[in-house]
C-alpha atoms as an extended CHARMM CRD file, in Angstrom:
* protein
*
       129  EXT
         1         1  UNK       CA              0.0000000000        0.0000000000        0.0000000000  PROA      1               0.0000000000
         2         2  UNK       CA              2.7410000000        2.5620000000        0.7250000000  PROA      2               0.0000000000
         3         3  UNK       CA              3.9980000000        2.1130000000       -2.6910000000  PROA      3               0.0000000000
         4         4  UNK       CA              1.3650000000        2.8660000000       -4.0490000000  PROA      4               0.0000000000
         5         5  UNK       CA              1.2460000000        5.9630000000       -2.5460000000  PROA      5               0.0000000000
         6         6  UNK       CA              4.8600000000        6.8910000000       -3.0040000000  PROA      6               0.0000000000
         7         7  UNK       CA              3.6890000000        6.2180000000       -7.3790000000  PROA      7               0.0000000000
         8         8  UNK       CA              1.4210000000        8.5280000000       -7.1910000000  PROA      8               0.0000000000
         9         9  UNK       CA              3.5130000000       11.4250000000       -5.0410000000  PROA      9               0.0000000000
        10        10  UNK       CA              5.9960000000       10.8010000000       -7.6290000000  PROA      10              0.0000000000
        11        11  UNK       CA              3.6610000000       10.8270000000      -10.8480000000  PROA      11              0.0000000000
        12        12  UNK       CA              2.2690000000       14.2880000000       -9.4780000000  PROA      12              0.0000000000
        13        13  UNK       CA              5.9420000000       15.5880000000       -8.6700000000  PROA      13              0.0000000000
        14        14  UNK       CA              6.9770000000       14.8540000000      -12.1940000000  PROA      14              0.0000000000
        15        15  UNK       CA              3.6860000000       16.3340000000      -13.6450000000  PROA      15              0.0000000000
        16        16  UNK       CA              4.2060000000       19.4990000000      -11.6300000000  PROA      16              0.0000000000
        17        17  UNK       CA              8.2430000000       19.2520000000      -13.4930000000  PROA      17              0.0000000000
        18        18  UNK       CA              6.7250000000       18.9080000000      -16.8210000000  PROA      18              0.0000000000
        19        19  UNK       CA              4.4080000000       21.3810000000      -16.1820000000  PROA      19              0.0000000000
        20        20  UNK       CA              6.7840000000       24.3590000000      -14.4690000000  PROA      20              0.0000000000
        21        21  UNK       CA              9.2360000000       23.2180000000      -17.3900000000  PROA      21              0.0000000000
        22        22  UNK       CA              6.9230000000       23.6980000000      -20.3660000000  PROA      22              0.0000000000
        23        23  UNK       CA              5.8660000000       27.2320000000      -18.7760000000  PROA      23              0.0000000000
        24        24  UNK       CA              9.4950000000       28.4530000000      -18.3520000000  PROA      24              0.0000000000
        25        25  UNK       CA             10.3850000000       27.4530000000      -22.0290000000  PROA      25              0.0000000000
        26        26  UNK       CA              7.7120000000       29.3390000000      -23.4960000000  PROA      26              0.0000000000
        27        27  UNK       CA              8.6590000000       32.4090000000      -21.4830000000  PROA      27              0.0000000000
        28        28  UNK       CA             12.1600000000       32.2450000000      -22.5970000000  PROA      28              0.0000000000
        29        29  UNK       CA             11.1220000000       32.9480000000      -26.6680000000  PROA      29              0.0000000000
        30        30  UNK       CA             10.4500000000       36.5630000000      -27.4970000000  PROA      30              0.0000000000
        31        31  UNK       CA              9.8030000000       38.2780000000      -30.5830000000  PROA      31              0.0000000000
        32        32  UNK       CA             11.4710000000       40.6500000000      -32.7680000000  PROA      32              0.0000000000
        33        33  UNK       CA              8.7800000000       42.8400000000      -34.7270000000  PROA      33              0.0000000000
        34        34  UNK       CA              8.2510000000       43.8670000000      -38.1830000000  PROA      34              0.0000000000
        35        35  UNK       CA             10.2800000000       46.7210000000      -39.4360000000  PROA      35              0.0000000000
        36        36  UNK       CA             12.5600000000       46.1100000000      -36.4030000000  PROA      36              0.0000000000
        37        37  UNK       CA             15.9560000000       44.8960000000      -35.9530000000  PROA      37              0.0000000000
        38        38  UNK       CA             17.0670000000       44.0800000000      -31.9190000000  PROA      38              0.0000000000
        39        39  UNK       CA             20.2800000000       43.5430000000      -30.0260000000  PROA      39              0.0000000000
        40        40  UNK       CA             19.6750000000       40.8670000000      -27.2950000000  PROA      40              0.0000000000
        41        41  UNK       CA             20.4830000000       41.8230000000      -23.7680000000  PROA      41              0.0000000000
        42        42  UNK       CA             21.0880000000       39.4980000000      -20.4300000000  PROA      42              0.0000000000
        43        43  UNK       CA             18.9330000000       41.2270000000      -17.8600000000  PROA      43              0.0000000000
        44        44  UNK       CA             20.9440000000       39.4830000000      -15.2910000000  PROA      44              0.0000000000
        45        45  UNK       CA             24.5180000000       41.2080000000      -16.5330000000  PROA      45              0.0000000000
        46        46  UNK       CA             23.2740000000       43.8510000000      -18.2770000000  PROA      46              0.0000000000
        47        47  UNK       CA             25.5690000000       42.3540000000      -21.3380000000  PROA      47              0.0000000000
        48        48  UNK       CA             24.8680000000       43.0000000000      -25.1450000000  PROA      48              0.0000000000
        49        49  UNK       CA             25.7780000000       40.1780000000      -27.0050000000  PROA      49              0.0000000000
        50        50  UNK       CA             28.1280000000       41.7380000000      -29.4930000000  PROA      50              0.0000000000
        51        51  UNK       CA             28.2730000000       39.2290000000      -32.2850000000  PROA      51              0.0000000000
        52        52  UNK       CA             24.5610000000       38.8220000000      -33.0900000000  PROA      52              0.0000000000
        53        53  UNK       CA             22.0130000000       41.6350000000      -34.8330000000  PROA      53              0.0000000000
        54        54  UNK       CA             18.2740000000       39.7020000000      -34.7760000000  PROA      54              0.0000000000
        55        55  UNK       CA             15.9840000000       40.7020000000      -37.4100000000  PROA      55              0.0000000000
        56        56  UNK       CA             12.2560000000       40.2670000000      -37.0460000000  PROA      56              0.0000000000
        57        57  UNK       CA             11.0540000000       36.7470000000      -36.0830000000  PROA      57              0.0000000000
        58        58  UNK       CA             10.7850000000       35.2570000000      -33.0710000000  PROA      58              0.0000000000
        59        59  UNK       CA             14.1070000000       33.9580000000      -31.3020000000  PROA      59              0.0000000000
        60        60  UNK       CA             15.1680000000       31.5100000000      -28.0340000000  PROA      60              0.0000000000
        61        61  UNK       CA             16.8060000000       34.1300000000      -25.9420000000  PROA      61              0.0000000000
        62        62  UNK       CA             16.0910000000       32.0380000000      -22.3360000000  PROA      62              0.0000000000
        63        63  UNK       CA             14.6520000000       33.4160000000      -19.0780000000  PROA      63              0.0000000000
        64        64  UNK       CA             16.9730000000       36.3160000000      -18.4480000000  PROA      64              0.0000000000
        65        65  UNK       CA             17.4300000000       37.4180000000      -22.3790000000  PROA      65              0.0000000000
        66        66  UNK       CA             15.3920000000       40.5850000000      -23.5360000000  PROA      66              0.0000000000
        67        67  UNK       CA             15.7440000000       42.7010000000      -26.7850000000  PROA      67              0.0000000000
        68        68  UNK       CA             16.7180000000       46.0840000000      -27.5380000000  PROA      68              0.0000000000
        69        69  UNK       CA             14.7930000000       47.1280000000      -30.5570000000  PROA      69              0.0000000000
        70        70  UNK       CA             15.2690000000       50.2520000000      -33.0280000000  PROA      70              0.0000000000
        71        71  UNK       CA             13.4210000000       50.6990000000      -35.7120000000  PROA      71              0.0000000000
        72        72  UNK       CA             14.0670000000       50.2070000000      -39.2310000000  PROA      72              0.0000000000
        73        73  UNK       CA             11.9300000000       52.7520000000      -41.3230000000  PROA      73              0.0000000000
        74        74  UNK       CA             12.5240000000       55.8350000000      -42.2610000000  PROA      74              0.0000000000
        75        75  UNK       CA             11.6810000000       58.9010000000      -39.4630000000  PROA      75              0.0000000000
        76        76  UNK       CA             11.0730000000       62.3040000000      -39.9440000000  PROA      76              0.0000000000
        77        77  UNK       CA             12.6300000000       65.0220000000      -38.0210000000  PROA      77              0.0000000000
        78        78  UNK       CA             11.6050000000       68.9590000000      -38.2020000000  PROA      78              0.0000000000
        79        79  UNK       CA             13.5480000000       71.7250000000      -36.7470000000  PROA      79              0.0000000000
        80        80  UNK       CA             10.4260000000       74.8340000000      -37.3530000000  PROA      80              0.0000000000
        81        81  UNK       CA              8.4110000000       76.7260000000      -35.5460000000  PROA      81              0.0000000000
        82        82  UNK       CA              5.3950000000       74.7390000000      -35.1050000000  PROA      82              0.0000000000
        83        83  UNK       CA              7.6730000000       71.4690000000      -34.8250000000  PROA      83              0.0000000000
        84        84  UNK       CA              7.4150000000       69.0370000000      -31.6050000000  PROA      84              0.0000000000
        85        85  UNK       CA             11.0790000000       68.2020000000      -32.4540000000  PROA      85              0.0000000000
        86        86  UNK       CA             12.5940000000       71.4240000000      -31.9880000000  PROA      86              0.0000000000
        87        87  UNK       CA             12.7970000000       75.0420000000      -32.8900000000  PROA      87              0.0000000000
        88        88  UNK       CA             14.0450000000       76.8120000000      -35.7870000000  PROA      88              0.0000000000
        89        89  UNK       CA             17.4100000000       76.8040000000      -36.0650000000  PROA      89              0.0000000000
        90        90  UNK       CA             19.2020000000       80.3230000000      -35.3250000000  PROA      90              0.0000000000
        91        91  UNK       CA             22.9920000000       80.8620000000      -36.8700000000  PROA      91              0.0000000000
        92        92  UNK       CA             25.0210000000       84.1350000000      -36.9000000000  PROA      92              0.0000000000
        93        93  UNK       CA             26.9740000000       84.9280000000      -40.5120000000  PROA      93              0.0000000000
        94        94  UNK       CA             30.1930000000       86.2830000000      -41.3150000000  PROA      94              0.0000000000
        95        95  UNK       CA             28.3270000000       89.7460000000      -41.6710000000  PROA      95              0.0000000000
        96        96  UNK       CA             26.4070000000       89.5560000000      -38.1310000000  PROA      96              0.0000000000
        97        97  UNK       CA             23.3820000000       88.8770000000      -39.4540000000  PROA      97              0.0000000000
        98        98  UNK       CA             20.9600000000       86.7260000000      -37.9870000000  PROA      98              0.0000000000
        99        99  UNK       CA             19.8730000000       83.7970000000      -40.1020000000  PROA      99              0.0000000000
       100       100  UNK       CA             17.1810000000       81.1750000000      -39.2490000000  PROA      100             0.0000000000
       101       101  UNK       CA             17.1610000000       77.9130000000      -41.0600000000  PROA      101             0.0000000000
       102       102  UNK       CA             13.7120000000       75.8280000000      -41.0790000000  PROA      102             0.0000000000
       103       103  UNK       CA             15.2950000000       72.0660000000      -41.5340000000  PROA      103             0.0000000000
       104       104  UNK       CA             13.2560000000       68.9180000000      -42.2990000000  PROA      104             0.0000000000
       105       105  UNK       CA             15.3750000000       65.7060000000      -42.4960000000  PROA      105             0.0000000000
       106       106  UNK       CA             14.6580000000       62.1520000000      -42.6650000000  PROA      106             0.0000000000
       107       107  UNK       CA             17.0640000000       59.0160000000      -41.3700000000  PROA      107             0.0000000000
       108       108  UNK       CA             16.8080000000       55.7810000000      -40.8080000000  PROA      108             0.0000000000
       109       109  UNK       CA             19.2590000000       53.5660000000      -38.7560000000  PROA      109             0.0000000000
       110       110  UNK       CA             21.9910000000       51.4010000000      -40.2600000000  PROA      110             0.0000000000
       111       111  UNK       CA             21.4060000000       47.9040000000      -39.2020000000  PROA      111             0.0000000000
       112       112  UNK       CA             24.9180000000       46.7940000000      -39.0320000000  PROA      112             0.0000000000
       113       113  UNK       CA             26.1120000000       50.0420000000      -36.9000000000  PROA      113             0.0000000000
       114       114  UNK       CA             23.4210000000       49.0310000000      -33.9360000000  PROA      114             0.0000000000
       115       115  UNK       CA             26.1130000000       47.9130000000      -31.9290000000  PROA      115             0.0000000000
       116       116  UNK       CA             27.9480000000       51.0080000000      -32.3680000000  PROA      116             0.0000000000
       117       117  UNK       CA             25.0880000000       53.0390000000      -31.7030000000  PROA      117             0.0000000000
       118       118  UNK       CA             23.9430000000       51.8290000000      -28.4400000000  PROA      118             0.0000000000
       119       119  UNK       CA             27.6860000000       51.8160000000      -27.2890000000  PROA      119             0.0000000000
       120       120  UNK       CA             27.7750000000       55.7020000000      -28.0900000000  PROA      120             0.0000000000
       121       121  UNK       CA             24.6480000000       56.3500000000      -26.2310000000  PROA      121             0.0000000000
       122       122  UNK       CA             23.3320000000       53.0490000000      -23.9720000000  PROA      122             0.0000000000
       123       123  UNK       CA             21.5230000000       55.3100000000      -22.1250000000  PROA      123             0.0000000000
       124       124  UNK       CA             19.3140000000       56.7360000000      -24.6890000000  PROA      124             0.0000000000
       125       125  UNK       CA             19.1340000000       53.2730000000      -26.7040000000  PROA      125             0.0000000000
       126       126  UNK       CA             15.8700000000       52.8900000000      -27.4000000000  PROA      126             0.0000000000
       127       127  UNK       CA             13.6690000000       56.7390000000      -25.9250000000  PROA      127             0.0000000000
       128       128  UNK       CA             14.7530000000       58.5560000000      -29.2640000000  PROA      128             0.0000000000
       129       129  UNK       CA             13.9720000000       56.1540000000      -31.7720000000  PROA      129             0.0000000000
């Protein structure tokens, strides 16, 4: 009789295994998104891993793996009056005259200079962009 017991404590131990097991692999997949490209970074060590760019798709990156994502499109920048970016932009000449330029520009991020980018600014790697 106390075998049987001890079965069944051990079929619900391993069922509990299988169970906590299948949960923890599916949390350790995230997902790169369209018109994105990510650098993955252990939350644990704050590490980038420098040999890797991930392009949209989803990816294995385990429990303590998150991306950094910038986006891949084309953005828009205005330097005007009326502009949430910034202001016009105000320049002295040769002469002493004051000259203001109204700027519109459009960029878009280099995939293969991501790693360069977030090690020139880590702390603004993702807020501008």
């Amino acid at each position: 009789m106390a075998s049987k017991g001890c079965m069944g404590c051990f079929i619900c131990v391993y069922a509990v295994g299988i169970l906590v097991g299948i949960i923890l692999m599916s949390l350790s997949f995230k997902i790169v998104e369209l018109n994105r490209a990510a650098l993955r970074q252990n939350t644990f060590s704050r590490n980038i891993e420098s040999d890797k760019i991930y392009m949209p798709g989803r990816y294995y990156v385990g429990l303590t793996g998150k991306f950094i994502e910038y986006s891949t499109l084309w953005v828009g920048m205005d330097f005007n009056s009326g502009s949430s970016d910034s202001g016009l932009i105000s320049a002295q000449t040769a002469s002493k005259s004051t000259v203001s330029l109204d700027v519109s520009l459009m960029y878009r991020i280099k995939v293969e200079y991501l790693h360069n980018l977030y090690d020139a600014y880590p702390s603004q790697n993702q807020r501008a962009l």
